[in-house]
C-alpha positions in Angstrom: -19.7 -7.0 132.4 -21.1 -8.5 135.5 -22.3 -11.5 134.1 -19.1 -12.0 132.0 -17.5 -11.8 135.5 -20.1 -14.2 137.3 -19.3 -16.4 134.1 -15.7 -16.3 134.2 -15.7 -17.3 137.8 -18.4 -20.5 137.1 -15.8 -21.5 134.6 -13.2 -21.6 137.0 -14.8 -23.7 139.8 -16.2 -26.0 136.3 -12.0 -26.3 135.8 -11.6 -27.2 139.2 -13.7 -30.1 139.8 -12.4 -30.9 136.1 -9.0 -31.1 137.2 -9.5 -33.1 140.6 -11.9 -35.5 138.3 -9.6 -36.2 135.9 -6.3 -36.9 138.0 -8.4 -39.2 139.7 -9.6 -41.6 137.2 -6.3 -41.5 135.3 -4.6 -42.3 138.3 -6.8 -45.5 139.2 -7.0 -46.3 135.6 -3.2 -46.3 135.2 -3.0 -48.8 138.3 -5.8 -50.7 137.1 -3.7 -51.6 134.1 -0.6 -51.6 135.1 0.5 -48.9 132.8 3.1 -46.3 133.5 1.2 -43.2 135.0 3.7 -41.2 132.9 2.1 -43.0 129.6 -1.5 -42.5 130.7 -0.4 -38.6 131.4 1.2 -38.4 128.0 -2.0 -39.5 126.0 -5.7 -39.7 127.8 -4.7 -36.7 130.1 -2.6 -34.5 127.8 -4.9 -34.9 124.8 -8.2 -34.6 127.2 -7.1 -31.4 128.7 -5.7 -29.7 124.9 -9.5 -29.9 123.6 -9.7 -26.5 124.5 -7.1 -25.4 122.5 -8.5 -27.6 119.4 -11.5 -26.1 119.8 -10.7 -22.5 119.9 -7.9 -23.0 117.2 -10.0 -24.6 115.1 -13.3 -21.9 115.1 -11.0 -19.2 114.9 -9.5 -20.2 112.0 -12.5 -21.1 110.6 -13.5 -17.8 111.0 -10.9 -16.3 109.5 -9.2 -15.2 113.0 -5.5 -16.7 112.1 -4.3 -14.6 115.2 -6.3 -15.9 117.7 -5.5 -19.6 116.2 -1.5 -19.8 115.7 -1.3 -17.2 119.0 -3.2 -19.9 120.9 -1.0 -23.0 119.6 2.0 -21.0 120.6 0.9 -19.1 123.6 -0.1 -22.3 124.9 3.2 -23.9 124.6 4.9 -21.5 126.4 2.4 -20.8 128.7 2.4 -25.2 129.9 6.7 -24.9 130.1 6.7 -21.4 132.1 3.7 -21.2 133.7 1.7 -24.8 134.0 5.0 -26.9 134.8 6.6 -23.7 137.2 3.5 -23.5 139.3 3.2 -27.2 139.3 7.0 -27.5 140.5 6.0 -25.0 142.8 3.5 -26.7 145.1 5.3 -29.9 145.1 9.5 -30.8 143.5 8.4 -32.6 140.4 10.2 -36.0 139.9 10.5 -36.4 135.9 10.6 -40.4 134.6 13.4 -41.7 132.6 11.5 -42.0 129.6 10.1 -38.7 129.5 13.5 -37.5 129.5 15.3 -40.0 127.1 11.9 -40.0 124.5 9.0 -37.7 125.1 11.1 -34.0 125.5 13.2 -35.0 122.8 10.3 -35.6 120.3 8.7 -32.3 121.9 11.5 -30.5 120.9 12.0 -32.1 117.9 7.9 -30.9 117.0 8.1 -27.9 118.0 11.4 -26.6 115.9 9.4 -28.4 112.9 6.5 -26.1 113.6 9.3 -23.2 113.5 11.0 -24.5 110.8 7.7 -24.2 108.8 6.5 -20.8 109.9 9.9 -18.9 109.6 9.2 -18.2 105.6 5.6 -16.2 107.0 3.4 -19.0 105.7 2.4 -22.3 106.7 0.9 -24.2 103.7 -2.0 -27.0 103.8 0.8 -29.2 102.9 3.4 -28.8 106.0 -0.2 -29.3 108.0 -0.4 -32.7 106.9 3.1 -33.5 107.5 2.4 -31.9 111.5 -0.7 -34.5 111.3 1.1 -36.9 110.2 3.7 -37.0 112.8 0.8 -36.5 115.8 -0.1 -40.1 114.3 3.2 -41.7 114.1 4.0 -40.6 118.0 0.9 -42.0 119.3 1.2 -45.2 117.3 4.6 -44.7 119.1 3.1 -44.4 122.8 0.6 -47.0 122.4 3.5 -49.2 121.1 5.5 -48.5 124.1 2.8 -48.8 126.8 2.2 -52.0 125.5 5.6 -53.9 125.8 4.8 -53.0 129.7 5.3 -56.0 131.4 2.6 -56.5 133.3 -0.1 -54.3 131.4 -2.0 -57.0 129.4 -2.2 -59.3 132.7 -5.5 -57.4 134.2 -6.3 -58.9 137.4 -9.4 -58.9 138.9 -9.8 -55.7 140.7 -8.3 -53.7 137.4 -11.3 -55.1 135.4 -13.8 -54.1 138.0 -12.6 -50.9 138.0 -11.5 -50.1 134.3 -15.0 -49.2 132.9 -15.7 -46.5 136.1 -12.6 -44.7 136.0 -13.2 -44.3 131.6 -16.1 -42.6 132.7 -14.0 -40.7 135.6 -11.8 -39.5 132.5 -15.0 -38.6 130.2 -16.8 -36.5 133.1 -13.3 -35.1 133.8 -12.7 -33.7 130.2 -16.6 -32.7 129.7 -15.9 -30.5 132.6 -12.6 -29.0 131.8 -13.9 -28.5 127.9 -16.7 -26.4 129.6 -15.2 -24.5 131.9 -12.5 -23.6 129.5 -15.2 -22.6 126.9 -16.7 -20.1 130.0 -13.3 -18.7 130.9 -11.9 -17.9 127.6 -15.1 -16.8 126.1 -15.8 -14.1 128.7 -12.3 -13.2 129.2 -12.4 -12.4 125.9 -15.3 -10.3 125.7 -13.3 -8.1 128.5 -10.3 -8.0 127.1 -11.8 -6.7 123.8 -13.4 -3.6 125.2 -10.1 -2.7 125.7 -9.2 -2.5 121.8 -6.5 -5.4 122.5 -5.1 -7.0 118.9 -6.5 -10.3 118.3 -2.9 -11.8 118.2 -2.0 -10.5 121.7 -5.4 -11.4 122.8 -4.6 -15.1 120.9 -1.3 -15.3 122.5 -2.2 -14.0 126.6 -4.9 -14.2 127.2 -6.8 -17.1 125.2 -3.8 -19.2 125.4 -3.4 -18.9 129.4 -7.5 -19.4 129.7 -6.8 -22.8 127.0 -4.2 -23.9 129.5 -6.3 -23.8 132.6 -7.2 -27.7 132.3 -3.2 -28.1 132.1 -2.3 -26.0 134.9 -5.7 -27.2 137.1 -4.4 -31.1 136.1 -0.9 -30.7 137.3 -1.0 -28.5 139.9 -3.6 -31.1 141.3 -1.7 -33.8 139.7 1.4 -32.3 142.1 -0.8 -31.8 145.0 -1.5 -35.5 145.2 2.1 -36.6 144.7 1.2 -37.9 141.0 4.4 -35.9 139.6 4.8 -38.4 136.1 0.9 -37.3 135.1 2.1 -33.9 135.7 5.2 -33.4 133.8 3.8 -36.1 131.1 0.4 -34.2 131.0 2.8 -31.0 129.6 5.1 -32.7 127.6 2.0 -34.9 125.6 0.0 -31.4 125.4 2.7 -29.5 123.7 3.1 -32.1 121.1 -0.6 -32.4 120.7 -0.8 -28.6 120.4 2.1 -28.6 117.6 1.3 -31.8 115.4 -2.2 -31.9 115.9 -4.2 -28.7 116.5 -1.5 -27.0 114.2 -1.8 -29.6 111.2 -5.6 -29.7 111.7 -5.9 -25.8 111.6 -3.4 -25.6 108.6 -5.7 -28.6 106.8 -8.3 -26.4 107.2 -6.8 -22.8 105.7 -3.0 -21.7 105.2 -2.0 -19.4 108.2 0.1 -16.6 107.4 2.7 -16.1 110.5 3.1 -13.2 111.7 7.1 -11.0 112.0 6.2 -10.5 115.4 5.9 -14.3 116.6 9.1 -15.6 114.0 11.4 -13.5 115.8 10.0 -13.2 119.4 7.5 -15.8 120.2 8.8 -18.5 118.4 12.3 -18.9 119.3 11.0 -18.1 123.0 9.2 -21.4 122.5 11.9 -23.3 121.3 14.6 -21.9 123.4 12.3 -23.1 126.7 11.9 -26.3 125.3 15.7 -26.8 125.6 16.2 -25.5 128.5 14.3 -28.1 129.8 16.4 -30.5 129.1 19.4 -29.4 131.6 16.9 -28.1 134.0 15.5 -32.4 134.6 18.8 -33.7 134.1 18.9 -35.0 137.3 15.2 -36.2 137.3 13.6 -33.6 139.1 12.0 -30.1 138.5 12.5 -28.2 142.0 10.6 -25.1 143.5 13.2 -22.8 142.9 13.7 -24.0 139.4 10.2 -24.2 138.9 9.6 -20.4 140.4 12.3 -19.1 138.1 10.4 -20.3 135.4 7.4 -18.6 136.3 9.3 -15.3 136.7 10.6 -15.8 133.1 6.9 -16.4 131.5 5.4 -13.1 133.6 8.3 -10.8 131.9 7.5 -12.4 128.8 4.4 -11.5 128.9 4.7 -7.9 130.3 7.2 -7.4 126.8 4.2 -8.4 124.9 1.9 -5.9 125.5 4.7 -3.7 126.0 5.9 -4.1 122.3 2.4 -5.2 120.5 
């Protein structure tokens, strides 16, 4: 138990220098080529900082845990809305861009009631897997498309080319960290948490889904700490849809996942019904601390039903 502790805690600072890493190179990389820190937060840093949930999605259901896999995809959702972007609103008002809210919430919504849509018979088939993958594809075609007809992105001066190739290898040591630190939190939480006889979908949906979103919540609440709001709120919405078309077509490619009552008519619409929430709450372009505290009250009671009712 102790060294499960010691390692739990390595983890941790491995997240935090992750985190700081991370922000740090996107942010210079974004300047360096006059992209849109919002589009950089949507793809490099959102994707980056969801390995974790790829990885431990996809080993689970290769071992025939189906609990711990679809419990992660969704616990991880609803963990980066509540908890992730509350915290992160929290330590600094988050200001949301234009196009997030006009284009990138929309299509998050729109993923994740397909993902419902999908799972509410009990079953989600190899073939609604590839249609999830599918999508991933089409809305990063879509991003890339987008950050290109930026202006000014494809004039690269010279400090942007002196700097492009350290700040890629910012972003690499960045991930490599959070990946690992992720891998020691979530493994030894894990190990603790089953000595107390917890199912593996309540472990799936708590517990391995909060310790999957560390990177997120390390990346924004940094990302908020240093004023770099867009990465933030783009690093949650790009995550999400990651988690939903990608990790959950991947995992679904690899064996049919039989859903769970219990996350059809709980989880599930939990999920969706924060993701349209959203939408009001950043009408006027900002995510405040009060707004962002109430969320994080919402996600703790959540969670307190779950082990109250698993």
């Amino acid at each position: 138990m102790l060294i499960a502790i010691l390692l739990f805690l390595a983890g941790i600072v491995c997240l935090s220098i992750g985190a700081e890493t991370l922000v740090k190179g996107a942010s210079n990389l974004a300047r360096a080529l006059h992209i849109l820190p919002s589009i950089i937060g949507l793809t490099i840093v959102a994707y980056g900082t969801s390995l974790p949930e790829f990885l431990v999605s996809a080993t689970a259901i290769y071992k025939g845990e189906t609990g711990i896999s679809i419990g992660n995809i969704i616990g991880s959702n609803i963990a980066n809305i509540a908890l992730v972007l509350g915290i992160s609103a929290m330590v600094q008002p988050l200001s949301v861009h234009r196009v997030a809210i006009k284009q990138d919430l929309p299509i998050m919504i729109i993923a994740l009631s397909l993902f419902y849509m999908f799972a509410i018979n009990g079953y989600l088939s190899k073939l609604e897997g590839m249609f999830l993958l599918l999508g991933f594809v089409a809305y990063t075609a879509f991003t890339v498309y987008r950050a290109m007809r930026e202006p000014s992105k494809n004039n690269l001066g010279q400090k942007g080319r002196a700097s492009f190739l350290p700040n890629i290898f910012l972003l690499v040591v960045g991930i490599v960290c959070l990946a690992v630190g992720t891998r020691l939190v979530v493994e030894n939480a894990v190990t603790i948490a089953q000595k107390l006889n917890i199912s593996t979908l309540v472990i799936g949906i708590t517990l391995v889904a909060v310790g999957t979103s560390l990177p997120e919540l390390a990346t924004s609440v940094v990302a908020a700490y240093r004023k770099k709001t867009d990465i933030s709120v783009g690093n949650i919405i790009g995550s999400n849809i990651f988690n939903t078309l990608a990790i959950g077509g991947i995992v679904t490619l690899i064996r049919g996942i039989t859903v769970e009552q219990s996350l059809i008519f709980f989880s599930l619409p939990i999920m969706i019904l924060l993701s349209i929430v959203l939408l009001p709450v950043v009408a006027d372009f900002r995510i405040t601390r009060l707004e962002g505290g109430t969320i994080v009250v919402g996600y703790i009671v959540y969670i307190c039903l779950m082990f109250i009712y698993s």
